[in-house]
C-alpha positions in Angstrom: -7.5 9.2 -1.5 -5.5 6.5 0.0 -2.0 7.8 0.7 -0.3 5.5 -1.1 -2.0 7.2 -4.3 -1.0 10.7 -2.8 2.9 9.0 -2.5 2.7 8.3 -6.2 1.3 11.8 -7.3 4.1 13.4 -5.5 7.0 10.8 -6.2 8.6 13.0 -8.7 9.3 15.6 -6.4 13.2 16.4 -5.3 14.0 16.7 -1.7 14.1 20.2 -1.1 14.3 21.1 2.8 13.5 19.5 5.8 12.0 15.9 5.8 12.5 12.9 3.8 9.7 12.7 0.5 7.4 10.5 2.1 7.1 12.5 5.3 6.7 15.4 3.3 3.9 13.5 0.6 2.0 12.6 4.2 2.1 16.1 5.5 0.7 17.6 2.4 -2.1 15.1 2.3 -3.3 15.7 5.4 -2.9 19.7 5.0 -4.0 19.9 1.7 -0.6 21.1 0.0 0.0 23.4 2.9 3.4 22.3 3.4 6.6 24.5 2.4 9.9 23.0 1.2 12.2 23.9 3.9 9.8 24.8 6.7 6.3 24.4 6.9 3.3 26.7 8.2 3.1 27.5 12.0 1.1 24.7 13.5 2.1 22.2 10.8 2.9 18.3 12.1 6.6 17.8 13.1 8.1 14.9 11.4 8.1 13.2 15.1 4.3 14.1 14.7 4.0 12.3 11.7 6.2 8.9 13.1 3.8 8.7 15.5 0.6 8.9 13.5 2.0 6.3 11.0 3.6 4.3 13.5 0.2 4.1 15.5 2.0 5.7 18.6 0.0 9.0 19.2 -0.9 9.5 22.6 -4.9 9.9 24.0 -5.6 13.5 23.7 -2.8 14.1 21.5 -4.6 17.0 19.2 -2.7 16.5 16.1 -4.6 17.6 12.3 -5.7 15.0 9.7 -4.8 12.4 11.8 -7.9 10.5 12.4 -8.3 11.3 8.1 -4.7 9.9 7.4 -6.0 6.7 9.8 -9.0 6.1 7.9 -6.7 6.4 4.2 -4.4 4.0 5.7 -6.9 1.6 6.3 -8.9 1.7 3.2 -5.2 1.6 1.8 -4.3 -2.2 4.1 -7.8 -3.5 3.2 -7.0 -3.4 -0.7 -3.0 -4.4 -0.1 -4.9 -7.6 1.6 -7.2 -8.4 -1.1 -4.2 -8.0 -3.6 -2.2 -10.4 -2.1 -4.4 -13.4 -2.0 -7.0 -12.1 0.6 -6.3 -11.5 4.4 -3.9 -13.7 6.5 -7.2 -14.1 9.1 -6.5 -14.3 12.1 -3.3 -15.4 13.9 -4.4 -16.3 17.2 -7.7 -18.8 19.1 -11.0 -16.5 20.3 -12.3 -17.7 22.7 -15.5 -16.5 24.7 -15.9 -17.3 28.7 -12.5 -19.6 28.1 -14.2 -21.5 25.0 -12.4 -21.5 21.8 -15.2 -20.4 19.7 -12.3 -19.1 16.8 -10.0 -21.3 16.0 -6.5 -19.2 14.3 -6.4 -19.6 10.2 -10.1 -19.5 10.3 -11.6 -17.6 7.4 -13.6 -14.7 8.8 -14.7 -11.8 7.9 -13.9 -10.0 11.3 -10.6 -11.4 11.2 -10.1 -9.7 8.0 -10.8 -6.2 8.8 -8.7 -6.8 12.0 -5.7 -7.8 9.9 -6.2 -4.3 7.9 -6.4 -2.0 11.1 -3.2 -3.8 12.3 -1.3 -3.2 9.0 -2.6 0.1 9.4 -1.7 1.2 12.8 -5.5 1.1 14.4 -5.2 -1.6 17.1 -8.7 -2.8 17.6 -9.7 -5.6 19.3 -11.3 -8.4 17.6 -15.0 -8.2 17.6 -17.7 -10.2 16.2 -19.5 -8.7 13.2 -23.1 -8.6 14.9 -21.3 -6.3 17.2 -20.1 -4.1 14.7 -23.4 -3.9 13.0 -25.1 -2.9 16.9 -24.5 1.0 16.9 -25.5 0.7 20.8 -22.5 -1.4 21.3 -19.7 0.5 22.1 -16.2 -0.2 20.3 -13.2 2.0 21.2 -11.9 4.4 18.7 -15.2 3.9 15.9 -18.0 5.8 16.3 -21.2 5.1 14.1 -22.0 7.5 11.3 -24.9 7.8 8.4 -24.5 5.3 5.8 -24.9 8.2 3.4 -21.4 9.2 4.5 -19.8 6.3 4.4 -16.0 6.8 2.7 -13.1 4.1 1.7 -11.6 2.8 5.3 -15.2 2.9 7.2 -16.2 -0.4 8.7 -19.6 -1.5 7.4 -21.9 -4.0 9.0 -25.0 -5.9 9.0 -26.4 -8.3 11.5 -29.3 -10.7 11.5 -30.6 -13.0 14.4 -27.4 -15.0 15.3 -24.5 -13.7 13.0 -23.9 -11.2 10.9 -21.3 -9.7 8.1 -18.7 -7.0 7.9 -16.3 -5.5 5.9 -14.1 -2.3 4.9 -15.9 0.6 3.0 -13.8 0.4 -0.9 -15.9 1.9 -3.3 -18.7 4.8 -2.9 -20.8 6.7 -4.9 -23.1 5.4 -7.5 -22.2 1.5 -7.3 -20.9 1.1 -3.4 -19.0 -1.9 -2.3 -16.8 -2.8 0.6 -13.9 -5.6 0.5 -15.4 -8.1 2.9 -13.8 -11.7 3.6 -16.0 -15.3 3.5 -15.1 -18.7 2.4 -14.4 -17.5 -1.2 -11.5 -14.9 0.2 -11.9 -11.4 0.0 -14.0 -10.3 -2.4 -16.2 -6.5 -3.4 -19.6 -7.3 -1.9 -22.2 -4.6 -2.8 -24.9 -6.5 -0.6 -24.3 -4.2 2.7 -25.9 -1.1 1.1 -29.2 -3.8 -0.2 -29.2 -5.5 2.5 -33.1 -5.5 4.9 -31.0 -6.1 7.7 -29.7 -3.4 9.9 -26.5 -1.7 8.7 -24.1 -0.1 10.9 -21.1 2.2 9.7 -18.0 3.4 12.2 -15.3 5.2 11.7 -12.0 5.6 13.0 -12.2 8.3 16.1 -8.8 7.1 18.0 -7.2 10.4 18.2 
């Protein structure tokens, strides 16, 4: 569940030990209630663990538990906080391709969309068209394709077709999937990536 639902199961809890209540709500959902006021398990996350995780600041090859989980709630947590608040704030900055502005900032796109989620959410990617999303032969740092049929909140999800394609942020699984994907309209559920005859593509988070 996005951690921001964990925060609100746990909110009621007094401070009892080491930690402020939101370090400690993080640590248990990554460890599955693990945690021990005043202590912790051996081998549980420090609370410097856990500013860097949240603060996007763990090092390559840094080996620390639930992080890349905790990433992938975070972002499934930003993509809805975006769609909330009147859709995503697009991009902020020009794209251009072989020095030709082929983006220009403010423009509503889908890309730009899940880009403003993995920033709110710690995952630095850089922008990327949505046909390369949808390629699992292209290689993006940090997401790695998985099957469809796993496909959980805070997955990227993508499609491509001669020319362009679409992508979005996994919201809703199970019986009646959708992701939150941005167009001309804002950011809306769009059920269409799992009916889709084009080819799909879904990645996840991998950075740590």
């Amino acid at each position: 569940m996005p951690w921001f639902t964990v925060k609100s199961r746990w909110s009621d809890q007094t401070q009892q030990g080491g930690g402020d209540v939101e370090t400690r709500i993080i640590r248990r959902s990554i460890q599955g209630d693990s945690y021990s006021a005043g202590g912790g398990s051996p081998g549980s996350l420090t609370v410097d663990d856990l500013d860097r995780i949240v603060n996007g600041d763990v090092a390559d090859g840094t080996n620390v538990p639930g992080a890349n989980e905790l990433r992938r709630q975070q972002i499934a947590a930003e993509a809805e906080n975006l769609a909330a608040n009147g859709g995503a704030q697009y991009g902020q900055n020009n794209v251009y391709q072989n020095g030709n502005l082929v983006i220009p900032a403010g423009t509503p796109k889908c890309n730009y969309y899940v880009n403003d989620a993995f920033a709110e959410a710690g995952a630095n990617t850089p922008v990327n068209m949505a046909n390369r999303w949808a390629n699992p032969n292209v290689d993006i740092a940090n997401w790695s394709p998985i099957p469809i049929a796993d496909a959980q909140p805070g997955d990227v999800i993508a499609w491509q077709a001669p020319g362009h394609g679409h992508v979005g942020i996994v919201d809703v699984v199970g019986a009646n999937p959708s992701a939150l994907a941005a167009g001309a309209q804002g950011v809306v559920q769009n059920p269409n990536f799992w009916t889709t005859n084009n080819p799909v593509t879904v990645r996840r988070w991998t950075g740590y």
